[in-house]
PyMOL Python script that loads the backbone (N, CA, C, O; Angstrom):
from pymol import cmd

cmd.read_pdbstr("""\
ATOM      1  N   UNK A   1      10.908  15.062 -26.319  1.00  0.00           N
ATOM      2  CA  UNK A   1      10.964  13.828 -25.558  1.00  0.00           C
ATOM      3  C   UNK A   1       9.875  12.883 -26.086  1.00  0.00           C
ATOM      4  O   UNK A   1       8.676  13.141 -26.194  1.00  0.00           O
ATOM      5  N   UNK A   2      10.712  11.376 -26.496  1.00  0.00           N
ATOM      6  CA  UNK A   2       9.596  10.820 -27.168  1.00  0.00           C
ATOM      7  C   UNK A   2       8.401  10.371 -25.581  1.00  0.00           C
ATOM      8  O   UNK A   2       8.821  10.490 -24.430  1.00  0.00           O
ATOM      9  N   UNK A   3       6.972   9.884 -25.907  1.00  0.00           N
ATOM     10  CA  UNK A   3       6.283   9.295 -25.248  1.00  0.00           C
ATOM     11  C   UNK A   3       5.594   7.942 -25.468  1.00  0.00           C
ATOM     12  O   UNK A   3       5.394   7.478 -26.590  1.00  0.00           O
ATOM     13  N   UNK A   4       5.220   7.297 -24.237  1.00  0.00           N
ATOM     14  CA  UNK A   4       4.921   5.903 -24.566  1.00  0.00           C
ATOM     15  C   UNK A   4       3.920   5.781 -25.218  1.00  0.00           C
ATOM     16  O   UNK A   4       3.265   6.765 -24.874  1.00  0.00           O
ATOM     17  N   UNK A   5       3.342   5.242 -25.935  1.00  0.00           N
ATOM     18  CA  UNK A   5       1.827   4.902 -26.957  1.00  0.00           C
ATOM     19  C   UNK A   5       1.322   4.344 -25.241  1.00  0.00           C
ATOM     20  O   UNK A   5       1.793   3.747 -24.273  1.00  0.00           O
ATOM     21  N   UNK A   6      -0.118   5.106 -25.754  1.00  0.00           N
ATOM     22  CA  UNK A   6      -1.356   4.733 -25.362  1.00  0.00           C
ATOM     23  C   UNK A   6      -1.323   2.953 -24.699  1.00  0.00           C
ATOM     24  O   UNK A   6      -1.320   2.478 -23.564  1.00  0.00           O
ATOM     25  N   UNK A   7      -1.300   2.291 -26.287  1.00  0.00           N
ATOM     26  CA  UNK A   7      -1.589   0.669 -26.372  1.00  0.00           C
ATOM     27  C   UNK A   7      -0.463   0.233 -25.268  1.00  0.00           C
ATOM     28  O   UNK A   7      -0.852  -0.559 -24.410  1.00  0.00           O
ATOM     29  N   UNK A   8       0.805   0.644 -25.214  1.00  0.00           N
ATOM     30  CA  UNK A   8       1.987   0.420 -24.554  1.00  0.00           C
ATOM     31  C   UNK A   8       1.541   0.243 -23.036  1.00  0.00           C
ATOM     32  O   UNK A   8       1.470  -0.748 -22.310  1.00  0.00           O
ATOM     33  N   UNK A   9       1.283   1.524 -22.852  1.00  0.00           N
ATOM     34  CA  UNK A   9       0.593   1.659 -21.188  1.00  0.00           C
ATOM     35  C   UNK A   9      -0.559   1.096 -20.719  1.00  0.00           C
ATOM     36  O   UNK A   9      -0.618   0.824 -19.519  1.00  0.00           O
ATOM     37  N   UNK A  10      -1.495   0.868 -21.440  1.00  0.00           N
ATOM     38  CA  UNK A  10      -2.327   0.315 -21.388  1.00  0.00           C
ATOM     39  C   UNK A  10      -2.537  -1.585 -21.340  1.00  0.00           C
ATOM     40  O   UNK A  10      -3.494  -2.208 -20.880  1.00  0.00           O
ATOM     41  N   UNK A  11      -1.345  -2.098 -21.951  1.00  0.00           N
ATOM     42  CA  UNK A  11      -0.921  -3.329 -22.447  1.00  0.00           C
ATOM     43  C   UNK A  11      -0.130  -3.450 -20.611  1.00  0.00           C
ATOM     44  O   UNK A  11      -0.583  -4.240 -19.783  1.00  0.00           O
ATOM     45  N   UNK A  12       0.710  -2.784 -20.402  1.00  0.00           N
ATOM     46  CA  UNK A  12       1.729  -2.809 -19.035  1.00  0.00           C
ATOM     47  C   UNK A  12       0.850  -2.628 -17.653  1.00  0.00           C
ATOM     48  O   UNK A  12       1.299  -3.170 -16.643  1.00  0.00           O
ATOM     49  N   UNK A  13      -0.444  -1.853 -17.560  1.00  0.00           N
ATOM     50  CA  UNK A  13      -1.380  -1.583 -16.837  1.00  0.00           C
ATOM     51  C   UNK A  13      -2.456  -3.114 -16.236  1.00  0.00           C
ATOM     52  O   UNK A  13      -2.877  -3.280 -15.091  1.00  0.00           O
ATOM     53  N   UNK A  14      -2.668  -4.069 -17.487  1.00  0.00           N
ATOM     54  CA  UNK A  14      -3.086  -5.159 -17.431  1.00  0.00           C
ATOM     55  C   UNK A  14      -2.042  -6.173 -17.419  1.00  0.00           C
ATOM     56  O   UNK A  14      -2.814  -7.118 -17.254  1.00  0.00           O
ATOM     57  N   UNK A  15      -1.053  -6.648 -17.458  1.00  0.00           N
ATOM     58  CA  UNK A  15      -0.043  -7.396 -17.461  1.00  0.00           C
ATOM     59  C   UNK A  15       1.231  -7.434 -15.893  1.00  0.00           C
ATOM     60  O   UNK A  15       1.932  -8.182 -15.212  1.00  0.00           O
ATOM     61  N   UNK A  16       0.888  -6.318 -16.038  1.00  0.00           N
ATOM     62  CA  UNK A  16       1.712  -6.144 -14.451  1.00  0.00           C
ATOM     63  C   UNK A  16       0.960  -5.365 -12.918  1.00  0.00           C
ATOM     64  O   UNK A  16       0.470  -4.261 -12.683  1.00  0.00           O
ATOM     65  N   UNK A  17       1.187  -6.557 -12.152  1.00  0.00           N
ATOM     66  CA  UNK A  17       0.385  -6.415 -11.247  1.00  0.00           C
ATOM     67  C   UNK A  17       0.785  -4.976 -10.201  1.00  0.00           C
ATOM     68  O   UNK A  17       1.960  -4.971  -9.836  1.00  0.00           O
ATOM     69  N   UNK A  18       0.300  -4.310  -9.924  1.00  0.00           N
ATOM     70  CA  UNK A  18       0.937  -3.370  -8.996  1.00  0.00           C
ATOM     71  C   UNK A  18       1.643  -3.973  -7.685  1.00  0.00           C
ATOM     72  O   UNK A  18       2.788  -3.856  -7.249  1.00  0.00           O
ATOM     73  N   UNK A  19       0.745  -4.520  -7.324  1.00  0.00           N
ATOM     74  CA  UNK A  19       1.395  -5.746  -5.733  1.00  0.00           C
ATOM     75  C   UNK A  19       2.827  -6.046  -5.931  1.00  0.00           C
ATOM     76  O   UNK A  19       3.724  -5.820  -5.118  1.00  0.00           O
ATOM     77  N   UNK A  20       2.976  -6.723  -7.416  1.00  0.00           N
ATOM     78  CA  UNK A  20       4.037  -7.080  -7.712  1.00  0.00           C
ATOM     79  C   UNK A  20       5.155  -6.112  -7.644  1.00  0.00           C
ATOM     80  O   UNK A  20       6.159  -6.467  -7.026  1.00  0.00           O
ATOM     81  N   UNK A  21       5.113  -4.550  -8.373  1.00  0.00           N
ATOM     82  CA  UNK A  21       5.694  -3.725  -8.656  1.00  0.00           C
ATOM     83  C   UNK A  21       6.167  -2.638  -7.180  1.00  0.00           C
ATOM     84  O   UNK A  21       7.269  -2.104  -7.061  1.00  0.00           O
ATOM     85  N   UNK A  22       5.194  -2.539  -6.338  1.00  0.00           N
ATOM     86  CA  UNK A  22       5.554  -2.385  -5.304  1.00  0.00           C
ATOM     87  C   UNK A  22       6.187  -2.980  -4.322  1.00  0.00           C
ATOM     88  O   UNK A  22       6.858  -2.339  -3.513  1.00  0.00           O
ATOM     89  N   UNK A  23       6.003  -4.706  -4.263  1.00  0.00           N
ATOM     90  CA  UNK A  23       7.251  -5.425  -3.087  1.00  0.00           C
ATOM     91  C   UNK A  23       8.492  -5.540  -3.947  1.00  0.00           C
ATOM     92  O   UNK A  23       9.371  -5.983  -3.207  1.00  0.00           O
ATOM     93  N   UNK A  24       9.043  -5.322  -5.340  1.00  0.00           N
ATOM     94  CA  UNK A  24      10.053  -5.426  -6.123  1.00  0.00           C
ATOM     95  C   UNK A  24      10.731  -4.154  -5.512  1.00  0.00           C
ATOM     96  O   UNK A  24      11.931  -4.006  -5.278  1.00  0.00           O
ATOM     97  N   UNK A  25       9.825  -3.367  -5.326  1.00  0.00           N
ATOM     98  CA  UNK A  25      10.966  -1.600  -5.020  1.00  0.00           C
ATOM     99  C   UNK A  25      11.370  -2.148  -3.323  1.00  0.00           C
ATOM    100  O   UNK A  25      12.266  -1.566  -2.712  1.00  0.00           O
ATOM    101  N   UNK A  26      10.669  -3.207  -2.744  1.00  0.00           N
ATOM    102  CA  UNK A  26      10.833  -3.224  -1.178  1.00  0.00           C
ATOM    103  C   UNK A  26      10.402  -3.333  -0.219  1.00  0.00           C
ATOM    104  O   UNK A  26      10.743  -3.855   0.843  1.00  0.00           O
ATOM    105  N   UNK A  27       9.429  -2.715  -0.641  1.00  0.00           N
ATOM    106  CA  UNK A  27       8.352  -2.688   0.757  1.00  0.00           C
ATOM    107  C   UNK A  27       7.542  -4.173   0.614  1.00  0.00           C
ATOM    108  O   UNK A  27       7.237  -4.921  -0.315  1.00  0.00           O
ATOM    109  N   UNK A  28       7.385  -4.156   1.998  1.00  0.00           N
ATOM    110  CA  UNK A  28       6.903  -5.284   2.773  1.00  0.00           C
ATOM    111  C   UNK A  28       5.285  -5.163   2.689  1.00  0.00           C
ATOM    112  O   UNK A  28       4.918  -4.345   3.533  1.00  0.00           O
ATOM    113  N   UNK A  29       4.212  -5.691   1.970  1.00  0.00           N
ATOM    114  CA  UNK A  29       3.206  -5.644   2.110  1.00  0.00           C
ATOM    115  C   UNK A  29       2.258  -6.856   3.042  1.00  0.00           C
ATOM    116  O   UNK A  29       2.222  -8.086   3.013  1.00  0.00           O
ATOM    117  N   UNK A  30       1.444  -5.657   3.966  1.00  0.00           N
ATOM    118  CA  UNK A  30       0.431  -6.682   4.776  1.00  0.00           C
ATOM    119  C   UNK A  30      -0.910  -6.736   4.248  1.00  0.00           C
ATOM    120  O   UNK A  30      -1.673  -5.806   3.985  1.00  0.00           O
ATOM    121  N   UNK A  31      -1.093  -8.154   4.122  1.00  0.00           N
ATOM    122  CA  UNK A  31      -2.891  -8.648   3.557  1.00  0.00           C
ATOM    123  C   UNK A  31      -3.859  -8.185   4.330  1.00  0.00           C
ATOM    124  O   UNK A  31      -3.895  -8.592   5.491  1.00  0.00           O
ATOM    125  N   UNK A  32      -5.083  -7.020   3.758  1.00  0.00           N
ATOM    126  CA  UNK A  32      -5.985  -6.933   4.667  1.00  0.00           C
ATOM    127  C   UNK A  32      -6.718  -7.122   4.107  1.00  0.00           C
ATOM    128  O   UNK A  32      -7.068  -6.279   3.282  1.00  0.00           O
ATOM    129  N   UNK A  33      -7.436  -8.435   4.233  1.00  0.00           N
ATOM    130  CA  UNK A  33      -9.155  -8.619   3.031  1.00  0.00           C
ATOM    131  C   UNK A  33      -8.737  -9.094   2.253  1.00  0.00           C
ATOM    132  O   UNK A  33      -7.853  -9.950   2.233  1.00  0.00           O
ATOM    133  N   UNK A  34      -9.560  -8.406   1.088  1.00  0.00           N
ATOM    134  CA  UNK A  34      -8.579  -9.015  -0.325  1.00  0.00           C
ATOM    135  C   UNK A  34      -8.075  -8.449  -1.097  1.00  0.00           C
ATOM    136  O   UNK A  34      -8.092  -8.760  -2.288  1.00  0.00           O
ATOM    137  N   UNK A  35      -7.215  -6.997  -0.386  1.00  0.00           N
ATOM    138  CA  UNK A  35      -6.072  -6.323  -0.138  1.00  0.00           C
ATOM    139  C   UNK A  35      -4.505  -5.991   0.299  1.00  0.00           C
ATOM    140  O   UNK A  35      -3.552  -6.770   0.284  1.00  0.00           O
ATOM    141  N   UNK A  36      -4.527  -4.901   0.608  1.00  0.00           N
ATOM    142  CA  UNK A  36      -3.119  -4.866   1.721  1.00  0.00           C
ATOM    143  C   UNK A  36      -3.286  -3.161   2.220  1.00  0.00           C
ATOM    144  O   UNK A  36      -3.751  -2.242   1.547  1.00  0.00           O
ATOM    145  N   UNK A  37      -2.908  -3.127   3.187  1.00  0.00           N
ATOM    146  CA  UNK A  37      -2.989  -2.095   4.308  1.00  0.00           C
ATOM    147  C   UNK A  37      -1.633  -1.628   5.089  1.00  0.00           C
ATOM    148  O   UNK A  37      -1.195  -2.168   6.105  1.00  0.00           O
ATOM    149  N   UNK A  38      -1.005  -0.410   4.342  1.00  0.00           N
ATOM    150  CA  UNK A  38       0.579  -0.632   4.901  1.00  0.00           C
ATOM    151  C   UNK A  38       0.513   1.008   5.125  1.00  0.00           C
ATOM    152  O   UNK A  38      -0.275   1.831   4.659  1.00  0.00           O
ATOM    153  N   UNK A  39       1.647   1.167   6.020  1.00  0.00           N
ATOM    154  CA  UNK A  39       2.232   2.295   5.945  1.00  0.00           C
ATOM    155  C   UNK A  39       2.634   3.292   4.767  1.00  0.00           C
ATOM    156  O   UNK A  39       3.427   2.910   3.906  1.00  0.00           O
ATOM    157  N   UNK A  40       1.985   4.804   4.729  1.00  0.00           N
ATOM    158  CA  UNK A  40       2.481   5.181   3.252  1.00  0.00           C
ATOM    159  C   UNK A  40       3.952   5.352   3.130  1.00  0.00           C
ATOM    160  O   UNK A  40       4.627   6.008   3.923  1.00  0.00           O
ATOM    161  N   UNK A  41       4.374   4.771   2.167  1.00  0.00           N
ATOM    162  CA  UNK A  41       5.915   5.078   1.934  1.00  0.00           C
ATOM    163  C   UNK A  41       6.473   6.409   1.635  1.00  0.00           C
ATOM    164  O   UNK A  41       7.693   6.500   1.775  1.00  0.00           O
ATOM    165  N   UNK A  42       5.837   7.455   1.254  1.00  0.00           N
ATOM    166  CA  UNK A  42       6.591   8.864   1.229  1.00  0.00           C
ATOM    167  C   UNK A  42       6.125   9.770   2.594  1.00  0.00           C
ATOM    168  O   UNK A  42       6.534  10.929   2.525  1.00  0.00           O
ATOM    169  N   UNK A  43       5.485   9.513   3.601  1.00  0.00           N
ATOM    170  CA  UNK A  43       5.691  10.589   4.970  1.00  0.00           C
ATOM    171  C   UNK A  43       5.415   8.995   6.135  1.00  0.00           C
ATOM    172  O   UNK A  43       4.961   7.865   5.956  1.00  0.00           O
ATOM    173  N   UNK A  44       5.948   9.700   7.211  1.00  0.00           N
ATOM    174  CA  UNK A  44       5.818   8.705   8.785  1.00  0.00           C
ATOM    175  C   UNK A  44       4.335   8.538   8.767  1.00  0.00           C
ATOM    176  O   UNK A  44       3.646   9.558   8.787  1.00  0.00           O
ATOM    177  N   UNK A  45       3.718   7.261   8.728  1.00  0.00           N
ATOM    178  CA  UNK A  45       2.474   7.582   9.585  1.00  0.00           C
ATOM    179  C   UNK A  45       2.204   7.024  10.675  1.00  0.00           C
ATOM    180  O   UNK A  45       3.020   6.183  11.049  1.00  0.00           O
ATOM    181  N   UNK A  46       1.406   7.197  11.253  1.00  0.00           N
ATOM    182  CA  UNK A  46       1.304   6.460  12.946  1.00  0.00           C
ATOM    183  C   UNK A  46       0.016   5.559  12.433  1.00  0.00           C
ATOM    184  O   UNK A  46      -0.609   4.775  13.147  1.00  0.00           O
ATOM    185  N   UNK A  47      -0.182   5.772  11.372  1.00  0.00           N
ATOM    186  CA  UNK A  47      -1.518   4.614  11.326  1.00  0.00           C
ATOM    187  C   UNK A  47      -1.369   4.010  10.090  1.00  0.00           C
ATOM    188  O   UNK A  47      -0.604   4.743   9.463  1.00  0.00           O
ATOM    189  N   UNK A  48      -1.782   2.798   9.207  1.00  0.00           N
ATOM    190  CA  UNK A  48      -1.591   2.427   8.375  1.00  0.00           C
ATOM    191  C   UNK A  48      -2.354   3.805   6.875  1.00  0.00           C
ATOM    192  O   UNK A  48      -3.568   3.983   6.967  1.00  0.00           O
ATOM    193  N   UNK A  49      -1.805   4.401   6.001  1.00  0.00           N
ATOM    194  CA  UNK A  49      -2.918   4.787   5.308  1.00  0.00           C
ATOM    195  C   UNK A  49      -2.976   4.692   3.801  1.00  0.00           C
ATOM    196  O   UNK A  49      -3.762   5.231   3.021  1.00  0.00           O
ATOM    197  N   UNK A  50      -2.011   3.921   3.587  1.00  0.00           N
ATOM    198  CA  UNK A  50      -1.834   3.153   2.151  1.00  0.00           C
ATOM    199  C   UNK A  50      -2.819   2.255   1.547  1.00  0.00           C
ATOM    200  O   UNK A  50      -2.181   1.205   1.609  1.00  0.00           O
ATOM    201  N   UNK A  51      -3.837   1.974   1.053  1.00  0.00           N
ATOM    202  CA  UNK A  51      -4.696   0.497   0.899  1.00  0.00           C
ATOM    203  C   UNK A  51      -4.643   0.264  -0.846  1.00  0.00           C
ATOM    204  O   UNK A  51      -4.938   1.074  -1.725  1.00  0.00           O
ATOM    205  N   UNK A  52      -4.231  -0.934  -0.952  1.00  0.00           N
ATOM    206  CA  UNK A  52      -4.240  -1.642  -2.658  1.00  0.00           C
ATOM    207  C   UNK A  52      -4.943  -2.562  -2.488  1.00  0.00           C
ATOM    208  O   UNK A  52      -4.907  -3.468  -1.655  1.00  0.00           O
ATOM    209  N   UNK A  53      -6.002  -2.211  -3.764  1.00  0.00           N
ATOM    210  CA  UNK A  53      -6.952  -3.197  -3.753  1.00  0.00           C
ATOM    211  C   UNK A  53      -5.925  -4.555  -4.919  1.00  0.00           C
ATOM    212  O   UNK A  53      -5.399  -4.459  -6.027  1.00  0.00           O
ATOM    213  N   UNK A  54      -6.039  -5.501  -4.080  1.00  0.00           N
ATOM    214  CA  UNK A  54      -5.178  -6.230  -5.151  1.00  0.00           C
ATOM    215  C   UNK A  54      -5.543  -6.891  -6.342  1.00  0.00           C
ATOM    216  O   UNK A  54      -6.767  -6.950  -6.223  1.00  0.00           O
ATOM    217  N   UNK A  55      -5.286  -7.373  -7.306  1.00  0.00           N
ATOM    218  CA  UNK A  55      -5.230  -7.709  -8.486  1.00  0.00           C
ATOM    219  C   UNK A  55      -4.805  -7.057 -10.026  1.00  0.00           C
ATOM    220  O   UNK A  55      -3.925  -6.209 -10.175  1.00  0.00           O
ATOM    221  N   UNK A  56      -5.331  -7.433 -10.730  1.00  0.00           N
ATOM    222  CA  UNK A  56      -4.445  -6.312 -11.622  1.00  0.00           C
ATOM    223  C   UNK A  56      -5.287  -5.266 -12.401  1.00  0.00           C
ATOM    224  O   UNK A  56      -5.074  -4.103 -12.057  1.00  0.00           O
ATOM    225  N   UNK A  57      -6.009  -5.415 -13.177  1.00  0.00           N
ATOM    226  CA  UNK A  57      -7.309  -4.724 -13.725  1.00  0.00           C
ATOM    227  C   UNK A  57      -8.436  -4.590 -13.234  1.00  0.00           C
ATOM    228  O   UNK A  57      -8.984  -5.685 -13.359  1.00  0.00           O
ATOM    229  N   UNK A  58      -9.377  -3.610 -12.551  1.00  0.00           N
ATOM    230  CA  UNK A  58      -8.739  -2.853 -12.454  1.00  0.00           C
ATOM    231  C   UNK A  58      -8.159  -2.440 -11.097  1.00  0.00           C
ATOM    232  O   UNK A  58      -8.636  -2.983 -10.100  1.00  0.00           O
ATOM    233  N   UNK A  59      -7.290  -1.639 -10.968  1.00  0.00           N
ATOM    234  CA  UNK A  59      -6.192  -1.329  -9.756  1.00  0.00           C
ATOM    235  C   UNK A  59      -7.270  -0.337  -8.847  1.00  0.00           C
ATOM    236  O   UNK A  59      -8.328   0.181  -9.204  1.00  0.00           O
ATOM    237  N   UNK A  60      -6.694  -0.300  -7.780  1.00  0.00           N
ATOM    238  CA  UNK A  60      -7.401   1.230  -6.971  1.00  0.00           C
ATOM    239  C   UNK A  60      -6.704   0.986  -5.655  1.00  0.00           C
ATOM    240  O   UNK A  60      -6.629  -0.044  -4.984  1.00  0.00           O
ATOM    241  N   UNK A  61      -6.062   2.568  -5.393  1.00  0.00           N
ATOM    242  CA  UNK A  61      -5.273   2.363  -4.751  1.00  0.00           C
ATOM    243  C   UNK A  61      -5.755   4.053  -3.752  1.00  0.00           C
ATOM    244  O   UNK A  61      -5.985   5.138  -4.285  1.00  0.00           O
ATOM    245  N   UNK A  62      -5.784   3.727  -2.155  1.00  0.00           N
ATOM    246  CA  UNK A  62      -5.955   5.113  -1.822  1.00  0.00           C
ATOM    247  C   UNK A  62      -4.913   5.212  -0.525  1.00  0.00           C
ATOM    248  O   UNK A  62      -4.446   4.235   0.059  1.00  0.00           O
ATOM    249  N   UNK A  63      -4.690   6.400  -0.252  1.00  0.00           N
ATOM    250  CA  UNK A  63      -3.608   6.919   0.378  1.00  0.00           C
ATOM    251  C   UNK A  63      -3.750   8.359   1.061  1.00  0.00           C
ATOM    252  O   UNK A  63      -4.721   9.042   0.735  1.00  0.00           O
ATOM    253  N   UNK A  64      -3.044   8.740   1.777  1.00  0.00           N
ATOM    254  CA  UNK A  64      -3.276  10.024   3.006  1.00  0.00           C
ATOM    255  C   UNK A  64      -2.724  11.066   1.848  1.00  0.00           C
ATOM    256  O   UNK A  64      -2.131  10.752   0.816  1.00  0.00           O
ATOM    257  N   UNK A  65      -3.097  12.449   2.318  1.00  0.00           N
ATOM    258  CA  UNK A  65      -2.965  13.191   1.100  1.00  0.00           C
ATOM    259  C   UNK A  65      -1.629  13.737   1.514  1.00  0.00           C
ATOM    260  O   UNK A  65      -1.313  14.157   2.627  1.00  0.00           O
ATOM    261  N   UNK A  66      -0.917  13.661   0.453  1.00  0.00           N
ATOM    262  CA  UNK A  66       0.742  14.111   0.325  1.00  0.00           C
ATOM    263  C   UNK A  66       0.750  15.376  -0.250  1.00  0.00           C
ATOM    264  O   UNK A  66       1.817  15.950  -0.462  1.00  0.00           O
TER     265      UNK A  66
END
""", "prot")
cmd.dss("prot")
cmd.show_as("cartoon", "prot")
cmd.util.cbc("prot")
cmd.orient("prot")
């Protein structure tokens, strides 16, 4: 199975915003700060525990443990 070059991922990592890539699949993101604070999308939660720090480089993103 071929794999992507390094430069490839790395080039797509700075160029595309995650924010972006996540309301494209659907989900509805809410602004918290100079963030967003949502529900995690793979289990129910009763509390928000998703947080994206927004912009594009660099990303950081934390979440309830799956």
């Amino acid at each position: 199975m071929a794999s992507i070059p390094d430069t490839e991922l790395d080039r797509l990592k700075h160029d595309i915003s995650l924010v972006y890539l996540v309301e494209i699949s659907g989900i509805e993101l809410k602004k918290h700060g100079k963030g967003y604070l949502n529900p995690c999308p793979f289990n129910a939660d009763k509390e928000p525990s998703l947080v994206i720090s927004a912009g594009r480089v660099p990303i950081s993103v934390a979440h309830c443990a799956i």
